[in-house]
GUSEPA-691453 format. One record per atom (N, C-alpha, C): residue number from 1; atom name; x, y, z. Coordinates in nm, 3 decimals. Example, Ala and Ser with C-alpha at 12.3 -4.5 7.8 and 13.67 -1.06 7.14 Angstrom:
2
(1, 'N', (1.319, -0.569, 0.780)) (1, 'CA', (1.230, -0.450, 0.780)) (1, 'C', (1.320, -0.330, 0.780)) (2, 'N', (1.285, -0.225, 0.708)) (2, 'CA', (1.367, -0.106, 0.714)) (2, 'C', (1.290, 0.003, 0.787)) 
REM end
This chain:
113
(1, 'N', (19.280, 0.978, -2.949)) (1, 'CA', (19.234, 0.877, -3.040)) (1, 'C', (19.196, 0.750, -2.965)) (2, 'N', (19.267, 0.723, -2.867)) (2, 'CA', (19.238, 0.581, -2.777)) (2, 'C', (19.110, 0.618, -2.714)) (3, 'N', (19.052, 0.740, -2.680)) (3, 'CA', (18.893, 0.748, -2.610)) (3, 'C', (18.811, 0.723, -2.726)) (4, 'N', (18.852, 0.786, -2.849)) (4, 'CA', (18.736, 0.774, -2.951)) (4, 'C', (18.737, 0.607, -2.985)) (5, 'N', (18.855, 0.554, -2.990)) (5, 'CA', (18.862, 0.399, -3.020)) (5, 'C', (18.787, 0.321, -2.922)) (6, 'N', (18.762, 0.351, -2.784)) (6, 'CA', (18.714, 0.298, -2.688)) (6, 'C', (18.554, 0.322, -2.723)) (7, 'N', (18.517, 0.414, -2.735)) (7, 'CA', (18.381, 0.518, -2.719)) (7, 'C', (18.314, 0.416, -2.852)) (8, 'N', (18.378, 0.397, -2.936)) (8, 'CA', (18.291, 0.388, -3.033)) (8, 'C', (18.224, 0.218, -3.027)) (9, 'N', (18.332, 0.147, -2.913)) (9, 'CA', (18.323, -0.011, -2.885)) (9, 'C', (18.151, 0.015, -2.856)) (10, 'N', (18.081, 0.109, -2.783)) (10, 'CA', (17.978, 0.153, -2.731)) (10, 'C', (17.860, 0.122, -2.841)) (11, 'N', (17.821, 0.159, -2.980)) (11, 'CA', (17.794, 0.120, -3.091)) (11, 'C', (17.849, -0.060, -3.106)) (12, 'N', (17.923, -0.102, -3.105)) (12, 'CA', (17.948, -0.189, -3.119)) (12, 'C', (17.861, -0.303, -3.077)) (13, 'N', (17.837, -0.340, -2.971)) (13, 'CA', (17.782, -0.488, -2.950)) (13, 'C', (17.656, -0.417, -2.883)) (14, 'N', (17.579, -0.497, -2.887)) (14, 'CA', (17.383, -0.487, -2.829)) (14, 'C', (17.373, -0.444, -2.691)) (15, 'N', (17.429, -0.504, -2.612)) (15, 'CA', (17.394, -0.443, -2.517)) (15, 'C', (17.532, -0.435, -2.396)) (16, 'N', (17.533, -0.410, -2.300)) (16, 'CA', (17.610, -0.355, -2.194)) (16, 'C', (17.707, -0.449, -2.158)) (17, 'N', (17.650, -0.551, -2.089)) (17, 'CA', (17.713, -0.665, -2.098)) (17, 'C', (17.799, -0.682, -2.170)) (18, 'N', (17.801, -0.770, -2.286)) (18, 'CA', (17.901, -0.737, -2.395)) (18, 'C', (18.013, -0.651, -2.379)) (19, 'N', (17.967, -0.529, -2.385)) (19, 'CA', (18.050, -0.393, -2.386)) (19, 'C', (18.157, -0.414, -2.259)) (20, 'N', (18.063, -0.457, -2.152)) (20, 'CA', (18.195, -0.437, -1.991)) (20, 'C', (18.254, -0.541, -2.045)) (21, 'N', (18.224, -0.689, -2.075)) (21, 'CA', (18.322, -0.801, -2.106)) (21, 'C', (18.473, -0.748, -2.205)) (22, 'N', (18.377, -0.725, -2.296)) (22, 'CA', (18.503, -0.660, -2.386)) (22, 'C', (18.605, -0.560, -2.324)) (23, 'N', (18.580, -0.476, -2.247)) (23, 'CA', (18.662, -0.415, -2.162)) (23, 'C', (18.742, -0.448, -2.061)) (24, 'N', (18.724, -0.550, -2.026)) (24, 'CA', (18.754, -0.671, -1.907)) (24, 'C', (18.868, -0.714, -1.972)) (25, 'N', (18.835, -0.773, -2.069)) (25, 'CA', (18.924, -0.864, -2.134)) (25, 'C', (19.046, -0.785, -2.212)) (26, 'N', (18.972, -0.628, -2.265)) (26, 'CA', (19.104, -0.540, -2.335)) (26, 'C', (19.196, -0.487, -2.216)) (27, 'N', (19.131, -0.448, -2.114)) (27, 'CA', (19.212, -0.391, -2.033)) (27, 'C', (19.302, -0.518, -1.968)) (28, 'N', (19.311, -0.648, -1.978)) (28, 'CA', (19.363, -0.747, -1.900)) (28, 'C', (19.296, -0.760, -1.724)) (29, 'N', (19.175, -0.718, -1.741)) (29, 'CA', (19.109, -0.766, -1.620)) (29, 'C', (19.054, -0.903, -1.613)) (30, 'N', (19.006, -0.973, -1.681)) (30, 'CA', (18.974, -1.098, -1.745)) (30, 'C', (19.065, -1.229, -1.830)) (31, 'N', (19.150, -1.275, -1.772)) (31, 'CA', (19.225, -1.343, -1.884)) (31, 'C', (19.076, -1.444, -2.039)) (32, 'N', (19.141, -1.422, -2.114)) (32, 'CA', (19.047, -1.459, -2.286)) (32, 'C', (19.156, -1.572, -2.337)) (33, 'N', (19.073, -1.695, -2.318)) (33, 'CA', (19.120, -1.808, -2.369)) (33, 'C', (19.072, -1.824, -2.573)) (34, 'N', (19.176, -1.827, -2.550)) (34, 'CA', (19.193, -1.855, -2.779)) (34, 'C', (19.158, -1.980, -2.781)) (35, 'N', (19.193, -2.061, -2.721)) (35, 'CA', (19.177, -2.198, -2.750)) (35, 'C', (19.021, -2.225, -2.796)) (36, 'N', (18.949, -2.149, -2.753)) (36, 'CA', (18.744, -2.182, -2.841)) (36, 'C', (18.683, -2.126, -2.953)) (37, 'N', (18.812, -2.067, -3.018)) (37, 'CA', (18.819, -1.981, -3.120)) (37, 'C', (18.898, -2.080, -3.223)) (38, 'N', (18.782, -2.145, -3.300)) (38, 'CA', (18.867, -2.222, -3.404)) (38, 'C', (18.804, -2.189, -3.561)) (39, 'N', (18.876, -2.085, -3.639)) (39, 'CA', (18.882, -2.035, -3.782)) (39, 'C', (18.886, -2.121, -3.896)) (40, 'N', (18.757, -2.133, -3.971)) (40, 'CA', (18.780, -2.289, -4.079)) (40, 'C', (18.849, -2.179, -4.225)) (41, 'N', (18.843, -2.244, -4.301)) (41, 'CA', (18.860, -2.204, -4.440)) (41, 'C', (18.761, -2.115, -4.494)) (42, 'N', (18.642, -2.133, -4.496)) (42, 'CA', (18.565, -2.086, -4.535)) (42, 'C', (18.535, -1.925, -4.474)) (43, 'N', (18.615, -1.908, -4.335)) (43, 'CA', (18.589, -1.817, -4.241)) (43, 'C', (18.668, -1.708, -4.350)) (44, 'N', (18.770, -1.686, -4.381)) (44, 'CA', (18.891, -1.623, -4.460)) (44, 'C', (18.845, -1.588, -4.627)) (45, 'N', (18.832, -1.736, -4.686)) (45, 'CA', (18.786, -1.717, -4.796)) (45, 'C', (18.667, -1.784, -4.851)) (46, 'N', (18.548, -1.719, -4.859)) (46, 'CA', (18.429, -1.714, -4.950)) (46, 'C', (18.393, -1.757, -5.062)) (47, 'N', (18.314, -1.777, -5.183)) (47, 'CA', (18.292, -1.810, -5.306)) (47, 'C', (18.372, -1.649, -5.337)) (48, 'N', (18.333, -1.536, -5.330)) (48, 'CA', (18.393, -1.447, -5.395)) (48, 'C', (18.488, -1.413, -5.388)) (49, 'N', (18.618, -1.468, -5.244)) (49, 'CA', (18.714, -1.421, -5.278)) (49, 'C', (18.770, -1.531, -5.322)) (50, 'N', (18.763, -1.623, -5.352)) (50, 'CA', (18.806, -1.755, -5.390)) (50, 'C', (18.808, -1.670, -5.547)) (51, 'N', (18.718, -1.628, -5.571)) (51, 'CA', (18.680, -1.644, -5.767)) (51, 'C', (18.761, -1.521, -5.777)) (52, 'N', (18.766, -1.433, -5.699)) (52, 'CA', (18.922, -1.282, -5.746)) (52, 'C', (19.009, -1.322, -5.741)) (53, 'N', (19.052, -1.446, -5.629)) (53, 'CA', (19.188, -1.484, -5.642)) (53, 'C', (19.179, -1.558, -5.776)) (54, 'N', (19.160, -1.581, -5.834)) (54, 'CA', (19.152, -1.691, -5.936)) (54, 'C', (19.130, -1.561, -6.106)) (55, 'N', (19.046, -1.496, -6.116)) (55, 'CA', (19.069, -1.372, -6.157)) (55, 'C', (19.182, -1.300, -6.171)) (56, 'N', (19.249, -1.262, -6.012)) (56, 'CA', (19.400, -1.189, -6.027)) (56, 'C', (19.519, -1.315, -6.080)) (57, 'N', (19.468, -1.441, -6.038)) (57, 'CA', (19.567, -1.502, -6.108)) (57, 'C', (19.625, -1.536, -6.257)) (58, 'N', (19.474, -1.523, -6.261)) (58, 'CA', (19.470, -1.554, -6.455)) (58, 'C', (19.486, -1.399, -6.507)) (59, 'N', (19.463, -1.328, -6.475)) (59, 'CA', (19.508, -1.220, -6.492)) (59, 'C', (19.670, -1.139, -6.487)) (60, 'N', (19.718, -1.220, -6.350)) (60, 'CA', (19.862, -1.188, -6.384)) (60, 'C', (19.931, -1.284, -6.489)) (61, 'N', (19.911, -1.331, -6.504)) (61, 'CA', (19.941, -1.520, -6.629)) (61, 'C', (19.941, -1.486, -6.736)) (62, 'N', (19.815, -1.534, -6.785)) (62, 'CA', (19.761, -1.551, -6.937)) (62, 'C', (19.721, -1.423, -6.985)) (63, 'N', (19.646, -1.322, -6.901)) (63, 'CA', (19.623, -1.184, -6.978)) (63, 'C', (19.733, -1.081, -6.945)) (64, 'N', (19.905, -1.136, -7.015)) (64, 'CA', (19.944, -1.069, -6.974)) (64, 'C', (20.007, -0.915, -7.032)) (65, 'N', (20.056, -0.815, -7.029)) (65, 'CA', (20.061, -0.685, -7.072)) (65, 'C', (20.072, -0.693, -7.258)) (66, 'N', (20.179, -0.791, -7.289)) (66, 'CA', (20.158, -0.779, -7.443)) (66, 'C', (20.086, -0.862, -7.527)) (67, 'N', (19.986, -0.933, -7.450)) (67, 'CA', (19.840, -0.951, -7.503)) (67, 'C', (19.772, -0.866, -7.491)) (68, 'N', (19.738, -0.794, -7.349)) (68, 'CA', (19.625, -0.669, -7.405)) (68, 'C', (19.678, -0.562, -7.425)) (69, 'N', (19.821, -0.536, -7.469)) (69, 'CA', (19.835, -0.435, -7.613)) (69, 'C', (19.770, -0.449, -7.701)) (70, 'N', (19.781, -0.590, -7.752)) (70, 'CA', (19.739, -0.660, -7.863)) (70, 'C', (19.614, -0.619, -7.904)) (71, 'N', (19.536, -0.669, -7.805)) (71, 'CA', (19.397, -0.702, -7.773)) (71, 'C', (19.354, -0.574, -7.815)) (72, 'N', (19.382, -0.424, -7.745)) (72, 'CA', (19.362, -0.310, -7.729)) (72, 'C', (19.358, -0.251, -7.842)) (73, 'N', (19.508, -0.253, -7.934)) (73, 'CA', (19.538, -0.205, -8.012)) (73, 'C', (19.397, -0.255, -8.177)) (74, 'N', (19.405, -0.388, -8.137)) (74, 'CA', (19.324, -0.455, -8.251)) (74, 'C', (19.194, -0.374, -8.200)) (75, 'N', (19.129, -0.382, -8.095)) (75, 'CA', (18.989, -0.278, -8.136)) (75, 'C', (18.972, -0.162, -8.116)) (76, 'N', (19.101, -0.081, -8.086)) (76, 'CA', (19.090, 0.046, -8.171)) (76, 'C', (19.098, 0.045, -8.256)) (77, 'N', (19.134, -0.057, -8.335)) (77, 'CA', (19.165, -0.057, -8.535)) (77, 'C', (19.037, -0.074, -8.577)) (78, 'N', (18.918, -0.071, -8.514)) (78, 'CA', (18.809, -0.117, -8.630)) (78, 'C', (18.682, -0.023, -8.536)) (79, 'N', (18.555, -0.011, -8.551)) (79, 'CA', (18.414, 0.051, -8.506)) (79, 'C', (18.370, -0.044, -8.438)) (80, 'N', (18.356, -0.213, -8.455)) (80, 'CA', (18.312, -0.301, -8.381)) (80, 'C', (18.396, -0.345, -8.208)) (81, 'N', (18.535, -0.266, -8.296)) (81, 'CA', (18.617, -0.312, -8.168)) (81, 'C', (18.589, -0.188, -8.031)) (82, 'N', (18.579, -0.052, -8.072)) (82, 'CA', (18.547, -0.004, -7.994)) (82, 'C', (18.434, 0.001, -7.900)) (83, 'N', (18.330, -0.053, -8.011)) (83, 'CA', (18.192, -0.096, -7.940)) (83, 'C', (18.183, -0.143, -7.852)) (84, 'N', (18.229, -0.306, -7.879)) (84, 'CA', (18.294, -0.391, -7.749)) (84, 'C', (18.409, -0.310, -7.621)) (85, 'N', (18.441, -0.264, -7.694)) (85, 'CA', (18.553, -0.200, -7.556)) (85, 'C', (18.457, -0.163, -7.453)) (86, 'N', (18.365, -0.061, -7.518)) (86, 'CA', (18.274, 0.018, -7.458)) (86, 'C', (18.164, -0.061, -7.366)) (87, 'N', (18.112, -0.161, -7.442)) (87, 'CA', (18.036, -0.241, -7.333)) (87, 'C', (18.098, -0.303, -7.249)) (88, 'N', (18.250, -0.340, -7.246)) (88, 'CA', (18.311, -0.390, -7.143)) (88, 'C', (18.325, -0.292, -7.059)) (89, 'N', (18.402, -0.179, -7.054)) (89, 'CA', (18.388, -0.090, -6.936)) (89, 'C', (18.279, -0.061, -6.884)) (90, 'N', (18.179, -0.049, -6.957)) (90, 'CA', (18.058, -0.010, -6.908)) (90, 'C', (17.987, -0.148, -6.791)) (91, 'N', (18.020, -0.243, -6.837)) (91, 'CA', (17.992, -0.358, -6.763)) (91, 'C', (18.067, -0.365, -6.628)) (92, 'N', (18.212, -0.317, -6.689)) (92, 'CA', (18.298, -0.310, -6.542)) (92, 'C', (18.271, -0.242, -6.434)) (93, 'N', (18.210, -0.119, -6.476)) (93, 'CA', (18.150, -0.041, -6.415)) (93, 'C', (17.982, -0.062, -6.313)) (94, 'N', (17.928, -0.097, -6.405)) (94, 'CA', (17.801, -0.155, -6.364)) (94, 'C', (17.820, -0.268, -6.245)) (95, 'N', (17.922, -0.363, -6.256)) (95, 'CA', (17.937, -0.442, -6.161)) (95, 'C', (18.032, -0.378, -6.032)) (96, 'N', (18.134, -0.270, -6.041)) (96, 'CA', (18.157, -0.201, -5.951)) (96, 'C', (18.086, -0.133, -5.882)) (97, 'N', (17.989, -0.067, -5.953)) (97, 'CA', (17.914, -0.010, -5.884)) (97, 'C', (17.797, -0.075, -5.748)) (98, 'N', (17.769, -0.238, -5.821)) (98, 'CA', (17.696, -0.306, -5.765)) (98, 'C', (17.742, -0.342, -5.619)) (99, 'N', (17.872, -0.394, -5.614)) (99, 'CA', (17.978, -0.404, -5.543)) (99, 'C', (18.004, -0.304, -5.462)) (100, 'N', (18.001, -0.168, -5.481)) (100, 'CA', (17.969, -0.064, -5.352)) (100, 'C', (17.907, -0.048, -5.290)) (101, 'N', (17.772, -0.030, -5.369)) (101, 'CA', (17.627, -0.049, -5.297)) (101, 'C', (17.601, -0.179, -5.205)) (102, 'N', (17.644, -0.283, -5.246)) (102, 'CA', (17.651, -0.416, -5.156)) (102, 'C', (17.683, -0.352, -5.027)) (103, 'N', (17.841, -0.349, -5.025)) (103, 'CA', (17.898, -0.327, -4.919)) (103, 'C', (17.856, -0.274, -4.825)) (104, 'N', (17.769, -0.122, -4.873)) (104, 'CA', (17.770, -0.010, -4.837)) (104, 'C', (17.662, 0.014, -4.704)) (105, 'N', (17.561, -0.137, -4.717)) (105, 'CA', (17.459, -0.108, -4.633)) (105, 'C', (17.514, -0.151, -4.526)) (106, 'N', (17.418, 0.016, -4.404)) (106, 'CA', (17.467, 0.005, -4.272)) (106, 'C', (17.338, 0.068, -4.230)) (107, 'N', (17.293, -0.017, -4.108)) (107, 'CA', (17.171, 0.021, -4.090)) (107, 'C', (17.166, 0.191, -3.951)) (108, 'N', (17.087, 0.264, -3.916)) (108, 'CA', (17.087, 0.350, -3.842)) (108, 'C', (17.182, 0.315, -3.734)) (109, 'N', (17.287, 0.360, -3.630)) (109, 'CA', (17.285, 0.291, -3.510)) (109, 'C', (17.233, 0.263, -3.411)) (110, 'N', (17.078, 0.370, -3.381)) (110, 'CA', (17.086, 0.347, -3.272)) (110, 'C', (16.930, 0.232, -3.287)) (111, 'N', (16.899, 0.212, -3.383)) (111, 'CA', (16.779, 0.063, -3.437)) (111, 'C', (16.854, -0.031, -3.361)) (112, 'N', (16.974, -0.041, -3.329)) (112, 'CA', (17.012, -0.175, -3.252)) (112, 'C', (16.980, -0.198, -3.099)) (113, 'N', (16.931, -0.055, -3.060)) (113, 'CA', (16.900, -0.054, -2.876)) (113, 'C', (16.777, -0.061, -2.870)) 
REM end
């Protein structure tokens, strides 16, 4: 597993260079100063994960389990309520799906040489 972990560094950065540095520095042939490596806020968290955290929060809080019994129970009691149910999952879905596909693009590897 450590050759395939190595092998694949190969894909990794553009060109050669790169590649020996990085090796330099994993193997401890090179000492790698941290100190020029400075991580802001923004590096960590994004507009979008900012707005899930904020989502899972209000979510663990205010929408909590015996409200959407509630919630649940009331639109299975009626034809309008299920309707709505239905466009909500369906929405949930639609935006999950969007959200994969985002992620998902990866271009050929070897377009990078």
């Amino acid at each position: 597993m450590l050759i395939v972990s190595i092998g694949w560094q190969a894909f990794r950065f553009s060109n050669i260079k790169e590649l020996f540095d990085y090796y330099k520095i994993l193997f401890g042939i090179v000492r790698f100063d941290a100190s020029d490596i400075f991580y802001q806020f923004v590096y960590f968290f994004d507009k979008k994960a900012i707005i899930l955290c904020i989502v899972g929060i209000l979510g663990a809080t205010i929408f909590s389990a015996d409200r959407m019994k509630r919630a649940v129970n009331y639109l299975q009691k009626n034809s309008v309520g299920l309707i709505i149910q239905e466009i909500v999952l369906l929405g949930v879905m639609i935006v999950s799906v969007i959200c994969i596909v985002n992620s998902t693009y990866s271009p050929f590897i070897y377009f990078k040489y």
